[in-house]
N, C-alpha and C positions, 0 to 999 in steps of 0.2 A: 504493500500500500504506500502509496504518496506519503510524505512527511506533512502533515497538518499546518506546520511551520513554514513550509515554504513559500516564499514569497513571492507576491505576483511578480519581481526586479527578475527572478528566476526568467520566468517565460519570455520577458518582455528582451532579455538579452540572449536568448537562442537563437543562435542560426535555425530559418525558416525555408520552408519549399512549400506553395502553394500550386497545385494542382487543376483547380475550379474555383474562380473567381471570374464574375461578369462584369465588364465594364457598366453596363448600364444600371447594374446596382451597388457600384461604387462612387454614385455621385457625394460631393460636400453638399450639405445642408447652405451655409455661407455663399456657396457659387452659385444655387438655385436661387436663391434673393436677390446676388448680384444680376442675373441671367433676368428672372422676370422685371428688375426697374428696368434695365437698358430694353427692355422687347415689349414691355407695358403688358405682361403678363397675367392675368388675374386669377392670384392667389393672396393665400393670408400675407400678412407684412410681416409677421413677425417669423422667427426660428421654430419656435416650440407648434403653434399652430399650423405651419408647415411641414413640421415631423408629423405631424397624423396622416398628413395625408402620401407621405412616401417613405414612411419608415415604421414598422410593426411597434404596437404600442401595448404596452403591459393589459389593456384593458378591451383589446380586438379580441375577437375571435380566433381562433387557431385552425384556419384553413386552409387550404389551397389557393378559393377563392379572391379570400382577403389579402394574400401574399400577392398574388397578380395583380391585385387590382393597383398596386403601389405602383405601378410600371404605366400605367393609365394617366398618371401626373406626368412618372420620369420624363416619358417621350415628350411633351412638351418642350422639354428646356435642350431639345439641338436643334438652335435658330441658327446657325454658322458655321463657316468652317473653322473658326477660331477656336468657337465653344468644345466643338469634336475634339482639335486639339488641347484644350485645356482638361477637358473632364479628363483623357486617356495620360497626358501629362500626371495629372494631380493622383489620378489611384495609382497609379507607379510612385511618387512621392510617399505615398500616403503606406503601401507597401514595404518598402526603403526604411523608413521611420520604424516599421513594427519589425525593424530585420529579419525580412524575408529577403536574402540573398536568389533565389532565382523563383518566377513566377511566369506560368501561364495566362495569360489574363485572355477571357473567351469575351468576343462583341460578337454584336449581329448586326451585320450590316442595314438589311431594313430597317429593322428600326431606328437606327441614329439617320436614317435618311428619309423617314418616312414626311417627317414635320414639313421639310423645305423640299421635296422630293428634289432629294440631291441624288446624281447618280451613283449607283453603286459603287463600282470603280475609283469615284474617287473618294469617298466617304474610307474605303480600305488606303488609298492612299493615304489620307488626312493622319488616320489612325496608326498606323506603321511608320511614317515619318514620324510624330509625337513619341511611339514608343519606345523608336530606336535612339530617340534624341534623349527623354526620360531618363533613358538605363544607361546611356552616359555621363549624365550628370549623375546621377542618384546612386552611382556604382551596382547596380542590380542586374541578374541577368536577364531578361526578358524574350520568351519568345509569346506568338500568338494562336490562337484556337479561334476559326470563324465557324460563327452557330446559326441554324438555322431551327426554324419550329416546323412543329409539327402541323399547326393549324392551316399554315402557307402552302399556296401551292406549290406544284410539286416545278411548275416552269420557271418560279423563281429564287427556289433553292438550287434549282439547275445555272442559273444566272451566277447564285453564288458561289456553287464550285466551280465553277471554271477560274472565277476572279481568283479563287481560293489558291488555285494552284498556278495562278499566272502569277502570285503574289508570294510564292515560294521563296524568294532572293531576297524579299524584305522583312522577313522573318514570321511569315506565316508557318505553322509546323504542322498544324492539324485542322478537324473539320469535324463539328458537334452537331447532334438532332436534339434539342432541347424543347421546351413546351409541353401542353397538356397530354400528357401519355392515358390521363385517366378517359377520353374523349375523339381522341385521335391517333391511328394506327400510325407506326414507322414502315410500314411494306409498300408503301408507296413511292418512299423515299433510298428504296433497297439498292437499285441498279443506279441511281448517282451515286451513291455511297461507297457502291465498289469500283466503280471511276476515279473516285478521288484515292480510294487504298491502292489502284494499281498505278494513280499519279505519283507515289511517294511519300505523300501524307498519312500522319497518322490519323485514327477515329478515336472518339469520345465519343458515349453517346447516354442523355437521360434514361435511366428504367429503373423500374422497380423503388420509384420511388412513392407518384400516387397510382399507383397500377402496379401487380404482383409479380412474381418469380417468373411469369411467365414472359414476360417482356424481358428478363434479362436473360433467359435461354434466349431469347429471339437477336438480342442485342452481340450475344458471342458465338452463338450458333449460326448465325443468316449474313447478319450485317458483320464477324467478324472485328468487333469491337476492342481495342486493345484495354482500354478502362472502360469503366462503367463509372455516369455521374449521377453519385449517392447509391440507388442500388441495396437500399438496407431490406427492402421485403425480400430480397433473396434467401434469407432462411425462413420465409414460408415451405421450402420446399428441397428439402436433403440431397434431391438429384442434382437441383441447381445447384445448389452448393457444392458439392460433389467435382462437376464442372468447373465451375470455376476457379473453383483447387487445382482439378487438374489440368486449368490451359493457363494457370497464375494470372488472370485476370486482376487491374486494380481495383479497387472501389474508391470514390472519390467520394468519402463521407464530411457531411456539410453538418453535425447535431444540432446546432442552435437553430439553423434553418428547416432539417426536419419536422423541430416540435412546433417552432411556428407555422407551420404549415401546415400541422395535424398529422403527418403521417404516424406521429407517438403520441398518445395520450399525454405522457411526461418524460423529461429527460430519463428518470427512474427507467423506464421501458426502453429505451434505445436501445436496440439490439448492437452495437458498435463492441462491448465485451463479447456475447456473445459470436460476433462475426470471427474476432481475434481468435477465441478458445476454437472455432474451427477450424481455423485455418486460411481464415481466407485472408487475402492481402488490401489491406485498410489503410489509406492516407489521411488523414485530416486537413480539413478545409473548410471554409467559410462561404463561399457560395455568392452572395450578396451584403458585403460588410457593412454599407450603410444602412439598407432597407433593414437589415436584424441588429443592426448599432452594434456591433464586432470589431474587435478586430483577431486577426489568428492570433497572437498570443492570450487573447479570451479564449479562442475554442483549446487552446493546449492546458488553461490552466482547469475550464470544465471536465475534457476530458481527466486530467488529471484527481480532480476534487470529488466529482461524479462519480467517476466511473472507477477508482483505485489503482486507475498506470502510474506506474513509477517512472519516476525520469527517466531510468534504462531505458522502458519502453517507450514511452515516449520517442529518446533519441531513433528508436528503431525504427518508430512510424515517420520521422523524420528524412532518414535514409532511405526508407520504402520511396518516398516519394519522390526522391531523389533516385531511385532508382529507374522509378516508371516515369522519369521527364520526358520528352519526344525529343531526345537529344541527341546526335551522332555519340558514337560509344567514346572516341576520345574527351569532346566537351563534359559528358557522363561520368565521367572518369577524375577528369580533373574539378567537376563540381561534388562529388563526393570527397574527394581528400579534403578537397577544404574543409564541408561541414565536419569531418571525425577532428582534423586537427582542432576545431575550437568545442566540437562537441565533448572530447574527451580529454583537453589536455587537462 
């Protein structure tokens, strides 16, 4: 068990690897205020009454529902191409800060282009410029993960992989099916998806998160999924589990955003010990750090308080995740000796 003792200064100075993090629920609260005076925006004026309406509040409901609906505001606030690059600048900053040494950070192009219907294309340029500029200043490694939903059609998911992998050189690495899985099938979305896996890209893909074990057989089984994002109903079901054991499948667990989401009654229930005791390979991550008021050294110190990991473990789900980066085996390599040199000296 954890030491009672230990201090949040603990987490707050680990070397980090996040996995699942979306730009578009990593906006600052402060930039949304700034964003609606300059655009004459109408929303509340102040901070706090603007957190209700785009970031989970002790006194919502714990849905799915209520979790999306936060994304009904976000989209609002990408009037520019400045703004794109500011928000995708600032959660790279804001990452940096929580030392997280290397991050995937997943957008979706539609949406940040939906508002000023900006072209796709350059919406991924805006963002890649920003990012790559970001993780130089802020010393962080950064690659990117472009996401598409499941709600969309399937002609303009088609639009985004292509971009996805013309956008290979400017550090795109992979390509996510996110959205309501409880509502809308991924088999539609089957044969771009192995387009993009025989482009060179890797796959991410949502399941099993509001929708059962059986979406994440579908997810490793069809679509040939290297991680799975979040993925916790996977032990509904021993076979899947089973599976996933034996093709090492990641899980990109998100807890805080699970429970606000409802996919758990209460953190108590999070099956994330349980996942570990089976075997399966578990990363921790935050998912949406603003929308759930996060940051990963929160989800490290929960997992840690909750659920009785020890910093060992910890450090190991830390390496896990370092291990499953979409990273050529050298850069892999040499972002893992870092983390044990400060993880264990």
């Amino acid at each position: 068990m954890t030491d009672p003792t230990t201090s949040n200064s603990v987490y707050a100075s680990m070397p980090k690897v996040e996995l699942h993090r979306h730009l578009e629920g990593s906006l600052r609260l402060d930039t949304m205020l700034d964003i609606a005076r300059e655009f004459g925006l109408t929303i509340p004026a102040s901070l706090h009454r603007l957190s209700g309406l785009v970031q989970v509040q002790e006194q919502d409901p714990l849905t799915f529902q209520n979790f999306l609906a936060k994304f009904n505001t976000l989209r609002l606030f990408y009037r520019s191409p400045e703004i794109i690059r500011r928000v995708t600048r600032e959660a790279i900053e804001d990452a940096a800060r929580d030392n997280v040494r290397y991050m995937e950070l997943r957008f979706t192009p539609v949406a940040l282009g939906r508002a000023e219907s900006y072209p796709l294309r350059e919406v991924m340029d805006w963002v890649c410029a920003s990012a790559a500029q970001a993780a130089a200043d802020f010393g962080i490694q950064i690659n990117l993960i472009v996401s598409v939903n499941r709600h969309e059609s399937v002609e303009l998911a088609e639009q985004v992989a292509d971009l996805a992998v013309q956008h290979r050189e400017q550090g795109v690495v992979g390509m996510d099916l996110a959205g309501n899985e409880a509502e809308f099938s991924a088999e539609p979305f089957n044969g771009i998806f192995a387009g993009v896996r025989q482009s060179g890209l890797h796959l991410t893909i949502h399941a099993g998160e509001w929708a059962g074990a059986e979406n994440v057989r579908e997810a490793i089984e069809v679509m040939q999924a290297e991680r799975i994002g979040h993925g916790v109903r996977v032990m509904e079901d021993q076979a899947v589990v089973a599976l996933a054991r034996e093709r090492d499948t990641v899980f990109e667990v998100c807890v805080t955003s699970n429970y606000q989401t409802g996919v758990v009654n209460s953190l108590r229930e999070h099956p994330l010990p349980a996942m570990l005791e089976a075997g399966v390979n578990v990363t921790i991550d935050t998912d949406d750090p603003s929308v759930s008021r996060i940051t990963l050294s929160d989800e490290y110190r929960l997992v840690c308080e909750e659920f009785g990991l020890t910093l060992d473990m910890l450090k190991g789900r830390v390496l896990a995740a370092a291990q499953a980066a979409f990273l050529e085996e050298g850069q892999k390599t040499g972002l893992m000796t870092g983390l044990r040199q400060v993880l264990y000296r």
